[in-house]
N, C-alpha and C positions, 0 to 999 in steps of 0.2 A: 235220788231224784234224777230221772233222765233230762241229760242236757238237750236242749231243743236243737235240732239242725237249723242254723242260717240259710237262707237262700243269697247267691249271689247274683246281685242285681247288675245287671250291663245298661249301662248308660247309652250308646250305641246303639241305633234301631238297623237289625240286620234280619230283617224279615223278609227284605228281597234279593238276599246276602247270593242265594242259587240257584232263583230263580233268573236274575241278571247276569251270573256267569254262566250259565247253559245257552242264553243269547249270544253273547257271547262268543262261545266256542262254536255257535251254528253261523254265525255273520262270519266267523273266517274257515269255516272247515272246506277243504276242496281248496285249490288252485288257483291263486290269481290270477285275470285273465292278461293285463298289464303285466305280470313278473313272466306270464307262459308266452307271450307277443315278443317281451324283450328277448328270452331264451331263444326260439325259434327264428327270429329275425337273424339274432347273433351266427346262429348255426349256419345260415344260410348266406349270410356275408362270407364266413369263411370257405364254406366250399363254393364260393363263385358264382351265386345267382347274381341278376341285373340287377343295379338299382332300381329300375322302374318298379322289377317286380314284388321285391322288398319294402320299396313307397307304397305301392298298393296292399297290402300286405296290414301297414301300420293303419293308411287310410278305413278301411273295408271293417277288420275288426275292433278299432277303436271307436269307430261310429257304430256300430251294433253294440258297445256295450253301452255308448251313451243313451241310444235308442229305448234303449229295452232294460237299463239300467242295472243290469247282469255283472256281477265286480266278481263270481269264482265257475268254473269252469263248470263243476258240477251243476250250476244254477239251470245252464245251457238246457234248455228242450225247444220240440220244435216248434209247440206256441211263443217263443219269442223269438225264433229267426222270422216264422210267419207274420209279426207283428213287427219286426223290422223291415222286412219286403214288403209291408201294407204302406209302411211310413212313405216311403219314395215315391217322388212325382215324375217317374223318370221311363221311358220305354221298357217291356219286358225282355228286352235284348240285354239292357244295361243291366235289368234288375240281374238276367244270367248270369252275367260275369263278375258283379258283386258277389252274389251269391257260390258260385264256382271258388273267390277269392277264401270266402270265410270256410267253405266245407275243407280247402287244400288245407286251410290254418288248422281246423279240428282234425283233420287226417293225420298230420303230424302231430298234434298233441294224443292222439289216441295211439300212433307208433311208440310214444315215448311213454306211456305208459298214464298218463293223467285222466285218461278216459278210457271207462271200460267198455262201452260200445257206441255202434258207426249207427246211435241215432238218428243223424240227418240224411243218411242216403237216399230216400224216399224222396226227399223233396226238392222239384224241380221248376222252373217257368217254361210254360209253355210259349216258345215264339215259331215266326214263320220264317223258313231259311231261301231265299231268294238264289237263284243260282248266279250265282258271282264270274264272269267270263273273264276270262286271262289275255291275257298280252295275246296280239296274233302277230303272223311274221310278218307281215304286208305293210302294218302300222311300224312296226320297230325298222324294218329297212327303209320305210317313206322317212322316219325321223332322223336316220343318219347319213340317207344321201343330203336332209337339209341342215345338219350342221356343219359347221367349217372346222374342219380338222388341223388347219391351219394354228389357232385361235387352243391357248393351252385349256380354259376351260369348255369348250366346248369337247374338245379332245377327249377331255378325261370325261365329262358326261355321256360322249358315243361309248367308251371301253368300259364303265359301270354299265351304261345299258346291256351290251351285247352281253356281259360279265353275267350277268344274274337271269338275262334271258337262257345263256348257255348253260350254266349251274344250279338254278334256283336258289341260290344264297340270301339270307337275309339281307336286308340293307343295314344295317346294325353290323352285322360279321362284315358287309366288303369294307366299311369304311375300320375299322380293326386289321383289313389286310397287311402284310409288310411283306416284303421284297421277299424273305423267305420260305413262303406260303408257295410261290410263282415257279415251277419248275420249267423253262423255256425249252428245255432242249425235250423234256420225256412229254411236253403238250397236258400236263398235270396242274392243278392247283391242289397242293398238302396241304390240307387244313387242320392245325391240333385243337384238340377237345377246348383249348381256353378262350378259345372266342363265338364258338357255338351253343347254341339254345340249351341241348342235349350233351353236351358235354363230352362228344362221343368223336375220333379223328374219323376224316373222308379223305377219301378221292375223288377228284372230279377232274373230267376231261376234257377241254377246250380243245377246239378247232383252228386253221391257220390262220385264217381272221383277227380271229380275237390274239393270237401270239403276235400277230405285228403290231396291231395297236398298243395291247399292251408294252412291247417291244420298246415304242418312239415315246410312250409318255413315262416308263419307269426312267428313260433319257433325261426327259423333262425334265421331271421332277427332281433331278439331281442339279440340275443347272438352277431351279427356282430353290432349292432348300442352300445352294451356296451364296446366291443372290439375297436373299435375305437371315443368310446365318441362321439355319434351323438343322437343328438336329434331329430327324427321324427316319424311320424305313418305311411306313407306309405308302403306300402302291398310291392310294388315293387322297392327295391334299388341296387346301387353297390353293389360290394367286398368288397367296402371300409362305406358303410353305408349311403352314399348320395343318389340324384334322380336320377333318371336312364335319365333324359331330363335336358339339363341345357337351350335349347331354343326350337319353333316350329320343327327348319329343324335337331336338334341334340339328336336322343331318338335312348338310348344304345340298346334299346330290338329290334328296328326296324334294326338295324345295324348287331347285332346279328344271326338275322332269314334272311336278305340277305347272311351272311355268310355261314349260314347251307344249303339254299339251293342253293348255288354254289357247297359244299363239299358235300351235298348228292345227286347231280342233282334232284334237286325238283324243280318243275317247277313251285308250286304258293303258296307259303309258305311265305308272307309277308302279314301285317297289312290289308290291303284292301281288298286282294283274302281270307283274313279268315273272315271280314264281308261279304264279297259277299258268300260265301261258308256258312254260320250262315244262310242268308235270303232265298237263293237257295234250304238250307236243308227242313227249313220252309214252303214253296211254296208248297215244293214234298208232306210234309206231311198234306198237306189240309189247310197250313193258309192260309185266304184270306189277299189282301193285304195292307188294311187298319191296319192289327193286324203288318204284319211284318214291314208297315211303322213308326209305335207307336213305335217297339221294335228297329227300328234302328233311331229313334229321327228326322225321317226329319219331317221336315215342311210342305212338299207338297208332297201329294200321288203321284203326278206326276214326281217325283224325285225317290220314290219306284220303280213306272213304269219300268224307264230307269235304274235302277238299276239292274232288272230281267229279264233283256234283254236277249229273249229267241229265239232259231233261228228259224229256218221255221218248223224242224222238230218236235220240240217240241208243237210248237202251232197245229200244223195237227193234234198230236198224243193228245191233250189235249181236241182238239173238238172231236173226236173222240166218246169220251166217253159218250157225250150229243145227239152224233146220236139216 
C-alpha cells in the first residue's frame, strides 16, 4: 500500500511574504536625496565654496523634498519641482533663485552619476529684469570730498569705496583682503583664487589715488591692530582691530555706505552699484566684454551680458556709430 504523502503545514501567514518586499526594494531604490545633499555639500566645503552658498544649498533642496515629499532622487520629475514652485508665496524673482539653487544641486548629482538625464532644464520662471544703474563718478567723488579722512573709520570707508569702484571686487573678497594682495610699488592688487567667487587669480590695477589712501590706512591699521593687540593682515578692519565681516549677510563696510547714502541722499552708493558702475565705466571706455567679464570674475560672458544691461537708448546710440 502506498504511503500517503503529508503536506507540511506552516503556521506563518506569508501570503504577502513578496508582495511586501518588492515595496520595499521600490521605497528605497534610487538615491537618497538627504545622503546625495550631504555628499555634495561635503564636496563643496572642501573645494571652497562660501558658506552662504552651501546654507542655500541645504535650505532650497531640503524644502523641496519636504514639499513634494520626494525621499530618492529618481523620484525627482518635473511635476514636482512645478508643484514645489506653485507651493511659494513669494515673488517670481525669488521663485528664480530657488529654483537656479535646486537645478545647480541636480547638475551636480547628474555630474556624479546618480542621474541619468538633465530633466529639469526646460523649466524656468518668467521675471521682469529692471535695468539696474551703477555707481557714477560724480556720486562717489561728492561722497568722499564729504568724509573726513582724518577720522580712521571714515578713512577706511573712502579706500573700500574708491577700491571696488576702481576693481569691481566683491565686498565679500575686499574685506578677506591682507596686506599681501597690495602691491604699492607695481600699482597692482594680486588676488589669489582663495578669496574669489570663481576661484580663478587677477590682476587689477589701481591708480595714484587709490595708492595713497591705501598707503595712510595699511599705516593705520598697524597702529589700531597694536593698540588693541590683534593679530592680522587684513587691509580692511574695525576700530577695534578685527574684520570688518564676522558672516556672509554681516559686513560692516556694506552697512556703512547704506548709512552714508541715506545721510547724503545718494542714490547708488553700495557694494553692487560700485561694481556695476566699475563695468559700466569700462564699457563706455572701449572694453569689449569679454575683458570686463575677466575683470569682474564671472564665469559666463553671458552673466557680463546681463550685467550691462543697457536700455534702448543706449543700444540705438551705440549702433549708431557703425552706420
Amino acid at each position: 500500500m502506498t504511503k500517503k504523502k503529508e503536506s507540511l503545514t506552516i503556521g506563518a501567514d506569508l501570503s504577502n511574504l513578496f508582495i511586501e518586499d518588492s515595496l520595499k526594494k521600490k521605497s528605497v531604490e534610487g538615491f537618497p536625496i538627504n545622503q546625495a545633499l550631504a555628499t555634495v555639500t561635503r564636496q563643496m566645503e572642501v573645494t571652497g565654496f562660501r558658506e552662504r552658498t552651501i546654507s542655500d544649498y541645504n535650505l532650497h533642496v531640503t524644502h523641496f523634498a519636504k514639499i513634494t515629499g520626494v525621499q530618492v532622487l529618481d523620484e525627482i520629475t518635473p511635476e514636482y519641482i512645478y508643484e514645489w514652485l506653485s507651493s511659494m508665496s513669494v515673488s517670481n524673482q525669488t521663485k528664480l533663485t530657488r529654483l537656479k539653487c535646486l537645478k545647480a544641486f541636480l547638475g551636480r548629482c547628474f555630474d556624479i552619476g546618480w542621474i541619468s538625464t538633465k530633466f529639469w532644464k526646460s523649466i524656468t520662471i518668467k521675471v521682469d529684469s529692471p535695468v539696474k544703474t551703477g555707481a557714477s563718478e560724480k556720486d562717489i567723488r561728492l561722497l568722499l570730498t564729504l568724509l573726513d579722512l582724518s577720522d580712521f573709520v571714515q578713512l577706511r570707508d573712502a579706500t573700500a569705496v574708491l577700491l571696488m569702484y576702481q576693481t569691481g571686487i566683491r565686498v565679500g573678497t575686499l574685506a578677506l583682503l591682507e596686506n599681501k594682495h597690495v602691491d604699492l610699488n607695481a600699482k597692482l592688487l594680486k588676488i589669489d583664487g582663495g578669496i574669489i567667487k570663481n576661484h580663478q587669480q587677477i590682476l587689477l590695477p589701481i591708480d595714484g589715488d587709490l595708492i595713497r589712501l591705501l598707503t595712510v590706512l595699511m599705516s593705520q591699521n598697524d597702529l589700531v591692530r597694536r593698540d588693541h593687540r590683534i593679530r592680522n593682515n587684513f587691509v580692511f578692519i574695525t576700530k577695534n582691530g578685527g574684520p570688518v565681516t564676522t558672516s556672509p549677510s554681516n559686513n560692516n563696510i556694506q552697512k556703512r555706505l547704506n548709512k552714508y547714502a541715506k545721510e547724503y541722499g545718494l542714490k547708488n552708493i553700495n557694494p553692487h552699484a560700485l561694481r556695476r558702475g566699475f563695468a559700466k565705466k569700462l564699457l563706455d571706455r572701449g572694453a569689449n566684454v569679454a575683458v570686463i567679464s575677466r575683470a569682474l570674475g564671472h564665469s559666463d560672458i553671458a552673466v557680463t551680458s546681463r550685467y550691462l544691461h543697457l536700455d534702448k537708448e543706449e543700444v540705438a546710440e551705440s549702433l549708431r556709430k557703425y552706420l
